[in-house]
RODO-2510 file (C-alpha; in nm, 4 decimals, decimal comma):
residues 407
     n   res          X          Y          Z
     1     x     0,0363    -2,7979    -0,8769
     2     x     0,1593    -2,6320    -1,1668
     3     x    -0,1634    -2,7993    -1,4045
     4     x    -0,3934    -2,5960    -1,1223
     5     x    -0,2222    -2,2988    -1,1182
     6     x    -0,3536    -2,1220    -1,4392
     7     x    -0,7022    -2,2493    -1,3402
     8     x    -0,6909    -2,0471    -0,9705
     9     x    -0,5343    -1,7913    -1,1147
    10     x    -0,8510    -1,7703    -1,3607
    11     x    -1,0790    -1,8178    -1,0668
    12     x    -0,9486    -1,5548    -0,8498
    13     x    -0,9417    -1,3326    -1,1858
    14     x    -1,3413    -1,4175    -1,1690
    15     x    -1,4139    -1,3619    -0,8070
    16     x    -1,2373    -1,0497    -0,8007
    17     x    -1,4561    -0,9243    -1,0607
    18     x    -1,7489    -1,0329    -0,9293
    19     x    -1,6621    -0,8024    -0,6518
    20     x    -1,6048    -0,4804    -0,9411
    21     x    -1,9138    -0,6004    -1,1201
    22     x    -2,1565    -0,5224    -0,8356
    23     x    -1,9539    -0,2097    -0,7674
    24     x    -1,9850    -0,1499    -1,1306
    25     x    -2,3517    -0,1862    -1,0542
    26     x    -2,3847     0,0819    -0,8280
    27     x    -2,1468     0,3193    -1,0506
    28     x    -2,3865     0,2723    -1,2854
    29     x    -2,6801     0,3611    -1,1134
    30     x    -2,4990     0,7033    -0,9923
    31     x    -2,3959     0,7802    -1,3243
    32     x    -2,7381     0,6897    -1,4530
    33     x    -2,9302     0,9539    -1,1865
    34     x    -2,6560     1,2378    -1,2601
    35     x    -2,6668     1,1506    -1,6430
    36     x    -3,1007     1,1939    -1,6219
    37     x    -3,0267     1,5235    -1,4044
    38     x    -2,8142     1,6172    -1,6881
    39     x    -3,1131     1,6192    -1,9063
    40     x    -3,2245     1,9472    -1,6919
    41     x    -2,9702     2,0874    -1,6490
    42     x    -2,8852     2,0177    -1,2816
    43     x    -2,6627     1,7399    -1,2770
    44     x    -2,3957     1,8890    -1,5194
    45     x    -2,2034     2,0369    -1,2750
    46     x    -2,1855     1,7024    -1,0729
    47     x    -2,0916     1,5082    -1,3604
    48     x    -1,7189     1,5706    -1,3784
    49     x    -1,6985     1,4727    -0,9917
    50     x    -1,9142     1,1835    -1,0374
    51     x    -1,6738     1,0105    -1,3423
    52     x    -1,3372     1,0960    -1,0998
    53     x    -1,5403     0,8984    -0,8340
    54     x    -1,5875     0,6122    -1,1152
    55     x    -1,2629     0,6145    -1,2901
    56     x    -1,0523     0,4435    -1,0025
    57     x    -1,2357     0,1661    -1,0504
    58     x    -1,2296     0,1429    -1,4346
    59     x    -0,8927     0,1761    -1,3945
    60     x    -0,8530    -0,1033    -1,1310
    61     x    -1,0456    -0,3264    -1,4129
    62     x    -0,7946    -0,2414    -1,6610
    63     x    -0,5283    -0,3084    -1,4783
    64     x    -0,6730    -0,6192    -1,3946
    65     x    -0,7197    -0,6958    -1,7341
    66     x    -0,4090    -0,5926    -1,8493
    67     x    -0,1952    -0,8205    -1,5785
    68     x    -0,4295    -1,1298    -1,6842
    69     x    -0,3075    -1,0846    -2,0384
    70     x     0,0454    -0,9991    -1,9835
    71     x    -0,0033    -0,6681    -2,1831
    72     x    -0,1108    -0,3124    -2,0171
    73     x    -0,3785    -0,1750    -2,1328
    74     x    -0,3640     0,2000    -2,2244
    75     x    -0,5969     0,4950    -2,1399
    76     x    -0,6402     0,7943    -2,2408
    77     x    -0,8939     1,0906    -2,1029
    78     x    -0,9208     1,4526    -2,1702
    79     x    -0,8009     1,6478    -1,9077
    80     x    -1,1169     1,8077    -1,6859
    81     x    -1,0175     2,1353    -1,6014
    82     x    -1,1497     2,4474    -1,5873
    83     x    -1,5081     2,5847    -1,4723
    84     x    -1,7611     2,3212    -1,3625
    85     x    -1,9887     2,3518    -1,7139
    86     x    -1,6846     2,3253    -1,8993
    87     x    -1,5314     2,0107    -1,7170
    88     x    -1,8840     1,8726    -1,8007
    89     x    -1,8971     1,9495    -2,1781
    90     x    -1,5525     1,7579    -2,1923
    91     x    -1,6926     1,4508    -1,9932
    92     x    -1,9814     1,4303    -2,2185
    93     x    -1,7537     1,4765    -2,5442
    94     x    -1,4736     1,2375    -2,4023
    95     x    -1,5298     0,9393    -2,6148
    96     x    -1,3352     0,7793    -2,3297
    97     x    -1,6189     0,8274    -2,1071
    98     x    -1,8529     0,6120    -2,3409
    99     x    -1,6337     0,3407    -2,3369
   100     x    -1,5646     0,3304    -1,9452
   101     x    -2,0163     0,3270    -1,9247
   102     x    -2,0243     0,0726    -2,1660
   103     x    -1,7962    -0,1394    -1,9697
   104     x    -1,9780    -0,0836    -1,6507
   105     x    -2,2980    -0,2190    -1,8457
   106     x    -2,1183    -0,5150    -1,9766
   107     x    -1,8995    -0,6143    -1,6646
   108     x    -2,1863    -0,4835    -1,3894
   109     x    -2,4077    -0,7694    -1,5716
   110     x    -2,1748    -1,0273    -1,7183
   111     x    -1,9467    -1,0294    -1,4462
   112     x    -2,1540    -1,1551    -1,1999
   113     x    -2,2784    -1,3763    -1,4461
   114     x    -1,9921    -1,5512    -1,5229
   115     x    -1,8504    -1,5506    -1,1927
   116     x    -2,1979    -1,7477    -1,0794
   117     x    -2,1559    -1,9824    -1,3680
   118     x    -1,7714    -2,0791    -1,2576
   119     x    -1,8660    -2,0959    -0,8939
   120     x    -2,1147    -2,3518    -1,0188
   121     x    -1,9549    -2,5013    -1,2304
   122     x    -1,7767    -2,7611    -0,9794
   123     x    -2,0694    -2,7470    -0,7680
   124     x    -2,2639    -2,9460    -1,0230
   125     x    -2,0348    -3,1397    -1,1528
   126     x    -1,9648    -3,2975    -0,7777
   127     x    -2,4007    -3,2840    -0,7074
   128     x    -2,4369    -3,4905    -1,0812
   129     x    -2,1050    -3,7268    -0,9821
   130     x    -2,2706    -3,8379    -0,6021
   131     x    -2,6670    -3,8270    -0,7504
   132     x    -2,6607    -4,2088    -0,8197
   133     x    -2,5454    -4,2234    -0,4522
   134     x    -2,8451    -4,0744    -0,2971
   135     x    -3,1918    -4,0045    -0,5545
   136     x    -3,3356    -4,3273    -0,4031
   137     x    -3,3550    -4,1658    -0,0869
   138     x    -3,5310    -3,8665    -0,1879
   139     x    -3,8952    -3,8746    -0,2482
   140     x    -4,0019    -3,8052    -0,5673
   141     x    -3,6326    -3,8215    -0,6926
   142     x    -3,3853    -3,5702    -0,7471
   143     x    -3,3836    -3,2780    -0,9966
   144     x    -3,0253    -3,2488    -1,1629
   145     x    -2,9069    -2,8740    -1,3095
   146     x    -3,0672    -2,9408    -1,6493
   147     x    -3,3962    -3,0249    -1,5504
   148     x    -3,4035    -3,3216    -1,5540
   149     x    -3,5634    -3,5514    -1,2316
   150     x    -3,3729    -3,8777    -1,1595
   151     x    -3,6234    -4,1075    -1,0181
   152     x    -3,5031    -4,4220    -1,1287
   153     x    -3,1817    -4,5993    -1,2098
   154     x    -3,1729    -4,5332    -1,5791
   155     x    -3,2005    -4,1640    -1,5695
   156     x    -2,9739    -4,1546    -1,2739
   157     x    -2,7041    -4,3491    -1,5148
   158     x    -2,6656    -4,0356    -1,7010
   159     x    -2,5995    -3,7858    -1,4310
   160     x    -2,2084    -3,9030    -1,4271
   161     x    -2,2232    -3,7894    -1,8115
   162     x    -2,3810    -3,4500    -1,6841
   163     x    -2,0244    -3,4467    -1,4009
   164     x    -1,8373    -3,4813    -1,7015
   165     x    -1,9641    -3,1714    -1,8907
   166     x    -1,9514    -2,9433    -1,5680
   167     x    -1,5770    -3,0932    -1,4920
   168     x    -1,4417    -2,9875    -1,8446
   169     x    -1,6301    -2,6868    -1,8162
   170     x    -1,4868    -2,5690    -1,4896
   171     x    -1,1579    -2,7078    -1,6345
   172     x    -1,2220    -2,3832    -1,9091
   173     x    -1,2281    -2,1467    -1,6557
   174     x    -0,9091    -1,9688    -1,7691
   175     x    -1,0536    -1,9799    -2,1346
   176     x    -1,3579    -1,7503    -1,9848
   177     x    -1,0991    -1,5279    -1,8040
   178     x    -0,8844    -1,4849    -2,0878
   179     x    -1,2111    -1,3995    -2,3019
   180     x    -1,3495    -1,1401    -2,0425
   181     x    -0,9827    -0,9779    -2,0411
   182     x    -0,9908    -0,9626    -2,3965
   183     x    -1,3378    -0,8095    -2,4036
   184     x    -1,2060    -0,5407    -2,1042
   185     x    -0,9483    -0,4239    -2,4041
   186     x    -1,1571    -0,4141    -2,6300
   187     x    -1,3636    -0,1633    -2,4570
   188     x    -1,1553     0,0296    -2,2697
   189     x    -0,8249     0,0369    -2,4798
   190     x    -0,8504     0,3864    -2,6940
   191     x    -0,8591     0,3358    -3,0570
   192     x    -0,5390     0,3007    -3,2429
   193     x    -0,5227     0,6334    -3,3633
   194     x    -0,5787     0,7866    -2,9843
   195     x    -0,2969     0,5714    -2,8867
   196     x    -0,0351     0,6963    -3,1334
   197     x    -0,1661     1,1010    -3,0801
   198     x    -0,0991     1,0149    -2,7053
   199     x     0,2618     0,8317    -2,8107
   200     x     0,3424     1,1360    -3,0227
   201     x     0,2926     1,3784    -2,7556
   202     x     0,4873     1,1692    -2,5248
   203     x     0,7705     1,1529    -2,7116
   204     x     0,7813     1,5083    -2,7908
   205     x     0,7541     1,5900    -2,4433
   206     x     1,0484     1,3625    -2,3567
   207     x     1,2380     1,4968    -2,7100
   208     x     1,1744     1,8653    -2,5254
   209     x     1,3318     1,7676    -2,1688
   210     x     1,5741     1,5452    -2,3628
   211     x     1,6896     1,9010    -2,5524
   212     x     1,6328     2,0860    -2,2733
   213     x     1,8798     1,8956    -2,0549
   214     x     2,1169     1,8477    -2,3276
   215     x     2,1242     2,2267    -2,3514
   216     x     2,1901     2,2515    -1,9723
   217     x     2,4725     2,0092    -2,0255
   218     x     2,6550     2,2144    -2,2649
   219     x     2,5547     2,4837    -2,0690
   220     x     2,7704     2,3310    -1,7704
   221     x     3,0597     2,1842    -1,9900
   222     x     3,1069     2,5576    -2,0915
   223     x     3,0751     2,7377    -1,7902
   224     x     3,3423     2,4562    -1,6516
   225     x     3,6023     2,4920    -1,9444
   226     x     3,5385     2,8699    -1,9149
   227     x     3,5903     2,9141    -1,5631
   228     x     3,8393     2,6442    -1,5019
   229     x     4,0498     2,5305    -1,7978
   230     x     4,0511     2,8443    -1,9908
   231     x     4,1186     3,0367    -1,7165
   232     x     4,4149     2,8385    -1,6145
   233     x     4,5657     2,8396    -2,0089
   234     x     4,5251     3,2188    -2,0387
   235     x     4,7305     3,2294    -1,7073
   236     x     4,9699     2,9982    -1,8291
   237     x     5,0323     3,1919    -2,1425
   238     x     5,0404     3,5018    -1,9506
   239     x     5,2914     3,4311    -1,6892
   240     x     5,5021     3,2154    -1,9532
   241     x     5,4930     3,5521    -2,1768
   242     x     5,5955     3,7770    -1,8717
   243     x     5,8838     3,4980    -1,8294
   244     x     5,9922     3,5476    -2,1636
   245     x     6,0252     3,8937    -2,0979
   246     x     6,2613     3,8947    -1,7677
   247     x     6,4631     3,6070    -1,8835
   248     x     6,7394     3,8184    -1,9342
   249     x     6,6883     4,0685    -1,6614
   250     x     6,5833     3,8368    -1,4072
   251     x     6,6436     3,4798    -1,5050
   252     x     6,5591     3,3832    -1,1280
   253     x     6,2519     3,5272    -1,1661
   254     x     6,1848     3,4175    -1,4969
   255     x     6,2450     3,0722    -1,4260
   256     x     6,0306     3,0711    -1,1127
   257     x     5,7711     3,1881    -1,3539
   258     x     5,8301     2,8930    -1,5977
   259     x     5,7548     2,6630    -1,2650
   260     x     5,4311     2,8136    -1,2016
   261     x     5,3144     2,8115    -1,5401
   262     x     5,3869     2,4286    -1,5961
   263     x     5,2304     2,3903    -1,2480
   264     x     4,9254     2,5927    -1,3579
   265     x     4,9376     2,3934    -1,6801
   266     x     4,9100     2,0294    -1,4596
   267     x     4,5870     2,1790    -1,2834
   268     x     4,4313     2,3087    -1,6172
   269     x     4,4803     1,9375    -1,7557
   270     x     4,3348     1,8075    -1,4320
   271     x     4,0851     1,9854    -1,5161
   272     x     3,9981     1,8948    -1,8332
   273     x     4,0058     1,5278    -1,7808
   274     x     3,7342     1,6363    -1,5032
   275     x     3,5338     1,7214    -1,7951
   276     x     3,6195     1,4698    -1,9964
   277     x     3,4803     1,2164    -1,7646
   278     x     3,1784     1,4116    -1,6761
   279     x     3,0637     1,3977    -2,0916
   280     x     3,1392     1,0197    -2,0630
   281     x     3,4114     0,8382    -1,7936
   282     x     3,6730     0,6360    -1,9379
   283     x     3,6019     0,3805    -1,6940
   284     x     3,2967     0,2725    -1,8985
   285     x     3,5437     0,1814    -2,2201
   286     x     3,7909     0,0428    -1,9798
   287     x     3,6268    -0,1743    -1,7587
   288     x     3,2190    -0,1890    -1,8450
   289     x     2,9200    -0,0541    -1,6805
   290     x     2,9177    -0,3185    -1,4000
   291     x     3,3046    -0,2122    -1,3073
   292     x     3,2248     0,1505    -1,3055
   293     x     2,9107     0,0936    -1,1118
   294     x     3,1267    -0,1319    -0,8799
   295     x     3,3537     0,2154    -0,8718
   296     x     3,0617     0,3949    -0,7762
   297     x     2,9615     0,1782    -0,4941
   298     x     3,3075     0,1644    -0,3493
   299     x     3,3276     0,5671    -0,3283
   300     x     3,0023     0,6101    -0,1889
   301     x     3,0041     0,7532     0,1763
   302     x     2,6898     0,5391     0,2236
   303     x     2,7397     0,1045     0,2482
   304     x     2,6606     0,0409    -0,0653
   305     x     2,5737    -0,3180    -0,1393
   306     x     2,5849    -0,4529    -0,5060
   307     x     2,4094    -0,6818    -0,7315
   308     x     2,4985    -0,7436    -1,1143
   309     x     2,3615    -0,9758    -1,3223
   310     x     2,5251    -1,0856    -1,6387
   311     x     2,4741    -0,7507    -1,8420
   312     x     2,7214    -0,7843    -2,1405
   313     x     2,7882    -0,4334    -2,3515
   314     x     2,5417    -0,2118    -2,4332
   315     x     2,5445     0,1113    -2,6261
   316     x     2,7615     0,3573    -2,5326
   317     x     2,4779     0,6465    -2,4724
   318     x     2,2812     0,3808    -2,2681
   319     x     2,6059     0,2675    -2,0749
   320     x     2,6692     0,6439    -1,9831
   321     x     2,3082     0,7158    -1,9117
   322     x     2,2768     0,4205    -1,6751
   323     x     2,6368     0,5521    -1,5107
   324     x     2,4761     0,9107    -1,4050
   325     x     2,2031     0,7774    -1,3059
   326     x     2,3385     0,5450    -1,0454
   327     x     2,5901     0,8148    -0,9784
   328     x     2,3265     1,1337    -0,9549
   329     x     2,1056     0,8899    -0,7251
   330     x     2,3608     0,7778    -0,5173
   331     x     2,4737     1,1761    -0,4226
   332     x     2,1346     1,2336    -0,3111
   333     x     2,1388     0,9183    -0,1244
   334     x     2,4368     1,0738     0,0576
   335     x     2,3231     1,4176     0,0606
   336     x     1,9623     1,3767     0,1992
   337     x     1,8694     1,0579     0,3067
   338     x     2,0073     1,0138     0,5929
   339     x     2,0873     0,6496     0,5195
   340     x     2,2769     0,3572     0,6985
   341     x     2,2739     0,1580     0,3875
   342     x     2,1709     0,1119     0,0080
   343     x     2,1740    -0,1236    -0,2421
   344     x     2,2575    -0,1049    -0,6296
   345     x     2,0993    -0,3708    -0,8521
   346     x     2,1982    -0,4230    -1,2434
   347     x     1,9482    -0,6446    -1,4574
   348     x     1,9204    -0,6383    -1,8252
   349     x     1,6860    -0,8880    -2,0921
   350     x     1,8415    -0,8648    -2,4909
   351     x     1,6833    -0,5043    -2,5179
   352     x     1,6182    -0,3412    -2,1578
   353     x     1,8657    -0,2686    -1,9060
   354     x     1,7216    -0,2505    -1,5604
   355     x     1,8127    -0,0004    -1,2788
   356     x     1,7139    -0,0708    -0,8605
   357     x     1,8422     0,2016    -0,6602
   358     x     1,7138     0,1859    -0,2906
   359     x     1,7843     0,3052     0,0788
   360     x     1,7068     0,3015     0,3907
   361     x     1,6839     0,6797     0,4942
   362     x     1,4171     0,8969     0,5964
   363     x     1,2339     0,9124     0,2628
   364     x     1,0011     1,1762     0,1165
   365     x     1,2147     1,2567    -0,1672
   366     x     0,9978     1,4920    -0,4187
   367     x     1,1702     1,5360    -0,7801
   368     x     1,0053     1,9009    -0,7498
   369     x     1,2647     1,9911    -0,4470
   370     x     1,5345     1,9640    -0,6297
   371     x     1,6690     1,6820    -0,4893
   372     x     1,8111     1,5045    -0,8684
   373     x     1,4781     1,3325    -0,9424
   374     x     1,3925     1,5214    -1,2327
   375     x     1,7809     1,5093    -1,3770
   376     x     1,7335     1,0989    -1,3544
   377     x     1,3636     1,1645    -1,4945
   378     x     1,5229     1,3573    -1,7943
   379     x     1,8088     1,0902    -1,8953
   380     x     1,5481     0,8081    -1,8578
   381     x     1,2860     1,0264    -2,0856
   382     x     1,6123     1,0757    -2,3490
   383     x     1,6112     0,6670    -2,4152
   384     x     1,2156     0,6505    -2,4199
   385     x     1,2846     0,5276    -2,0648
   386     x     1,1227     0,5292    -1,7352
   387     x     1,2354     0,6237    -1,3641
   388     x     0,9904     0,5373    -1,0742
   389     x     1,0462     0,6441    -0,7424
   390     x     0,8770     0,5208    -0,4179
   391     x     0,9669     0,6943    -0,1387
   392     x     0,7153     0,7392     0,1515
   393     x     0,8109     0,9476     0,4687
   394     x     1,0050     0,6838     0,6658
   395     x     1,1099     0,5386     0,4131
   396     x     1,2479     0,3262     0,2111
   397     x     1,3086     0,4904    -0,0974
   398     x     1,3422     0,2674    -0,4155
   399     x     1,4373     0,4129    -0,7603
   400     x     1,3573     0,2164    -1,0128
   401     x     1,4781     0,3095    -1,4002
   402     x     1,4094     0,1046    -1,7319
   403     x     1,6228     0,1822    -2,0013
   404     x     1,5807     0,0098    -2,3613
   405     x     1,8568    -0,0492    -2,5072
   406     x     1,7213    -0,1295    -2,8492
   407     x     1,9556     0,1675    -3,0590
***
C-alpha cells in the first residue's frame, strides 16, 4: 500500500489537471477574444475583469503545484486599481500576467496530453499482456498501440515485451507529475528578484506594526506607572511628609498617617509587579511556557482543554510572545464568543513553535472590530510570524499562529 501510494497520488495530481487544462482551454480562448478586442481599443476596459475571472484558477494550479512539491509557490501581481484604462495598462505591463498566459498555453495543451498518456498507459500495457490470448480470434489479427498487427504467433510473442514498456511507464507516473510541478514553478513563480522586492516590503510592513505596537506598549506601561504607581509614591511621600510634620503635635495622627502611607506603599508595589508581569510574567522563567499556558487555561472563565507537546525552551521574546497570544485570544474567547468550551494546543519542530487556539462560540470574529485580532496579528508579524483565523458565523473559530523561533 505504501509502494502505490506515491503513484495515486501522481495520478490524481494528473486527473485533476486534466480537469484545469480544459478549463485552461477555455480561459484561453476568453483571454484570446478580449486580448484581439484590445487591439481596437474595445476590450481594454474588460481586460482587468477578464484576468480576476482567470486568476482563481492559476492560482488553484499553483497551489496544486506547490502541495505536489512540498514547497509553495509564490505570486506576485500588481495591484489593479484605479480607473478601468488604467487597471488595463497595469494588466498588460504586469509581467505576471505573461507568465499566468503562458501557463494556460502550456498546461491547456500538455495537460490533457499527459493526463491521456497516463490514463493509457495501463490500458495498454493490460491490451499488449492478454493479446496472445485472443489475436487468433480476430480476423485479420490485432493491431497493438505501436502499429504493429499481430497475426501470427511470432509477432504476438512480442506484445508481452510491449506490457512491459507500458507497465514501467505507468510505474513513472509520479516522475511526470513531479516534472509538470516543476514546470508550473517555473512559470508561474516570479523571478528571484520580484520575490525578494515582495519579501522586503513584507518585512518592512511587519518592522512598521512591529514599532508601531511596541510604541503602544510603552505607551501603556507609562500611562500605567503614571496613573497607578506614581501616583501612589507621590501620595506616600506626601502623607509620610505631613506625618513628619504632626509627629509632635499629634503623634496619634501622625502615626495613623505612617499606616496609610505603608498601606498605600503595599498597593503601589502591587502595582508594579502588575507591570512587571505584563512586560514579561515571571511564570515563564519559573515554570516554562507550557506551565504558564497551563496557568492560563486554569483561569479562564471558559473550559479550557489543553494539549502540549514536548516544547523544550525557547527564546525568551518568543516564549513571551506565544504567552500574550494565548492570553489576548483567550479574553476574547471569554469576552465575545459566547463559548461552552475551547481548546489550547502547543506544538513546536527545532525552529517553529506552533499555536491552535479554537472555540466553540458563535464565530464571526473580524480583526477590524476590535476584537484582539490585529494585537495577535502584530506580535506574530514582530517574529516574521503568522496568525490565521477561521471563524465563520456559527462558528467554530480556530486561531492558528506560527512563530519561528530561529533567533
Amino acid at each position: 500500500m505504501t509502494t502505490l501510494t506515491p503513484l495515486w497520488t501522481a495520478v490524481r495530481y494528473v486527473l485533476v489537471g486534466a480537469v484545469t487544462a480544459v478549463l485552461s482551454i477555455f480561459a484561453l480562448a476568453a483571454l484570446g477574444v478580449v486580448l484581439a478586442l484590445c487591439l481596437i481599443g474595445v476590450g481594454l476596459p474588460a481586460l482587468p475583469e477578464v484576468l480576476r475571472l482567470v486568476r482563481p484558477l492559476i492560482a488553484y494550479d499553483r497551489e496544486r503545484a506547490g502541495r505536489y512539491l512540498g514547497t509553495p509557490i509564490a505570486e506576485s501581481y500588481e495591484v489593479l486599481d484605479g480607473p478601468a484604462l488604467t487597471q488595463a495598462a497595469t494588466a498588460i505591463a504586469d509581467p505576471a500576467n505573461r507568465r499566468d498566459l503562458g501557463w494556460l498555453v502550456v498546461h491547456g495543451f500538455g495537460g490533457m496530453l499527459l493526463a491521456g498518456l497516463v490514463v493509457g498507459f495501463p490500458f495498454s500495457a493490460v491490451n499488449n499482456l492478454l493479446i496472445p490470448a485472443y489475436w487468433w480470434l480476430v480476423p485479420g489479427g490485432v493491431e497493438t498501440s505501436f502499429g504493429l498487427v499481430v497475426d501470427s504467433w511470432a509477432t504476438a510473442a512480442t506484445t508481452p515485451v510491449a506490457a512491459a514498456v507500458f507497465a514501467w511507464l505507468t510505474v513513472q507516473t509520479p516522475r511526470f507529475a513531479r516534472w509538470h510541478a516543476l514546470l508550473a514553478r517555473r512559470l508561474l513563480s516570479p523571478p528571484e528578484g520580484v520575490r525578494l522586492t515582495d519579501r522586503v516590503a513584507e518585512l518592512t510592513a511587519s518592522r512598521a506594526g512591529a514599532l508601531e505596537a511596541h510604541g503602544a506598549e510603552l505607551r501603556r506601561i507609562e500611562r500605567d506607572l503614571h496613573d497607578g504607581a506614581q501616583a501612589r509614591i507621590a501620595a506616600v511621600v506626601m502623607q509620610l511628609g505631613i506625618a513628619d510634620q504632626m509627629r509632635e503635635r499629634d503623634p496619634d495622627a501622625a502615626f495613623a498617617l505612617v499606616r496609610k502611607a505603608q498601606d498605600t506603599a503595599t498597593d503601589a508595589l502591587a502595582e508594579l509587579r502588575d507591570v512587571v508581569r505584563s512586560i514579561y510574567p515571571p511564570v515563564l522563567s519559573d515554570r516554562g511556557l507550557d506551565g504558564a499556558v497551563s496557568a492560563l487555561a486554569a483561569r479562564c472563565p471558559v473550559p479550557t482543554a489543553l494539549e502540549v507537546a514536548p516544547i523544550g525552551r525557547r527564546p525568551a521574546a518568543i516564549e513571551a510572545a506565544a504567552y500574550f497570544i494565548i492570553a489576548e485570544a483567550l479574553t476574547n474567547i471569554t469576552k465575545h464568543s459566547a463559548a461552552r468550551a475551547a481548546s489550547v494546543r502547543l506544538d513546536a519542530s527545532p525552529d517553529r513553535l506552533f499555536i491552535t487556539v479554537s472555540d466553540n462560540g458563535r464565530g464571526g470574529a473580524d480583526g477590524e472590530l476590535g476584537t484582539g485580532i490585529v494585537g495577535i496579528q502584530r506580535r506574530a508579524d514582530a517574529f516574521d510570524g503568522r496568525a490565521d483565523l477561521s471563524s465563520p458565523p456559527g462558528g467554530p473559530t480556530v486561531l492558528r499562529v506560527e512563530l519561528p523561533c530561529g533567533l
